[in-house]
C-alpha positions in Angstrom: 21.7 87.4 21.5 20.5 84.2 21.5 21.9 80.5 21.0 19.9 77.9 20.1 16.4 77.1 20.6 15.4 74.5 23.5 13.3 71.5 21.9 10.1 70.5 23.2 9.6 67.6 24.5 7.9 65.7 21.1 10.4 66.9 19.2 13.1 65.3 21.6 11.2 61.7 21.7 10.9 62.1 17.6 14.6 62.6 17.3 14.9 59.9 19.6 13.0 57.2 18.2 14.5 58.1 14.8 18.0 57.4 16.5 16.5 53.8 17.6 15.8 53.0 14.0 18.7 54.0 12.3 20.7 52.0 14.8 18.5 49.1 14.4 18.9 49.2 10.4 22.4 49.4 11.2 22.6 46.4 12.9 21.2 44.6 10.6 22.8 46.0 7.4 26.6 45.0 8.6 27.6 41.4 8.6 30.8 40.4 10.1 33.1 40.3 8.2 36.1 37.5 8.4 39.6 38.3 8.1 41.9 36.1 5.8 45.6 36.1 6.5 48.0 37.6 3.7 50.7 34.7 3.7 52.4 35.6 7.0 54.2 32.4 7.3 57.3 31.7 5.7 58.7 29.8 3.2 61.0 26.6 4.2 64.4 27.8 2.9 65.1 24.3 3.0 62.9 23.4 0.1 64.4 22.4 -2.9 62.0 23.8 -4.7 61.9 27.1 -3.4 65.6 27.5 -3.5 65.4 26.1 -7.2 62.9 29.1 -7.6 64.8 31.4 -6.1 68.0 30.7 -8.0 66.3 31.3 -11.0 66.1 35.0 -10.0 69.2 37.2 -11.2 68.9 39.2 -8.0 67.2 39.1 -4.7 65.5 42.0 -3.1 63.1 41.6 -0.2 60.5 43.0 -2.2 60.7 40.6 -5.3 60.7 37.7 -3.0 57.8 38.9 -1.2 55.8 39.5 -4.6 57.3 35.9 -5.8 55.8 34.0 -2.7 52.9 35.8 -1.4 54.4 36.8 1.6 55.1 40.7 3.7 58.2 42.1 3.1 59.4 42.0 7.0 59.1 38.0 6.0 61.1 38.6 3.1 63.6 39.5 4.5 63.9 37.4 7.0 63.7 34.6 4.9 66.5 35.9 2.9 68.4 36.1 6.1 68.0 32.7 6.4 68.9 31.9 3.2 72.1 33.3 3.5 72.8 31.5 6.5 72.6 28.0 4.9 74.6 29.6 2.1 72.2 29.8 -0.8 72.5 33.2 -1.2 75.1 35.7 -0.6 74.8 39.8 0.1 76.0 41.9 -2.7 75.1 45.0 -1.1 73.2 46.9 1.0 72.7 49.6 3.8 69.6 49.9 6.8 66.8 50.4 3.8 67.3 47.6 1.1 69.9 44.3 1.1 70.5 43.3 -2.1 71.3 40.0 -2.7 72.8 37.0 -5.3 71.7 33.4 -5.8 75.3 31.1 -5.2 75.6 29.2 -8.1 73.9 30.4 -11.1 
């Protein structure tokens, strides 16, 4: 029958202080650290350039765009929404997961 033993009351301010300096080195071991954004704004689809690039590409999924511009796929694929609103691009297929789509003119 028995549980644990109650500390005394040097053991309690050793355990303490060792507490105090741990957190101390703590504080002083971790520098902030600054984050960097990972391309979150999108393309112009009104670049020539980009739509040059992008008509290079036999097909168009939102994950090769997002690897060919540095960008998140959600951005992807709205950019290749946009795209195929100005008519640069046109949907081959697709379902809720992946759209899969073709550069007009190549």
């Amino acid at each position: 029958m028995g549980g644990k033993k109650k500390l005394g009351l040097k053991q309690i301010e050793r355990m303490q202080s060792r507490r105090d300096e741990e957190d101390k080195k703590k504080e002083k071991a971790t520098p902030i650290k600054e984050k960097k954004s990972s391309g979150i704004t999108m393309p112009d689809p009104k670049n020539e350039k980009i739509v040059g690039e992008i008509r290079k590409m036999n097909v168009l999924t939102p994950y090769s765009v997002a690897l060919r511009f540095n960008i998140r796929i959600s951005t992807a694929k709205d950019f290749l929404e946009q795209l195929e609103e100005n008519g640069a691009v046109q949907l081959v297929s697709g379902s809720h997961n992946i759209k899969i789509y073709k550069p007009i003119g190549s």
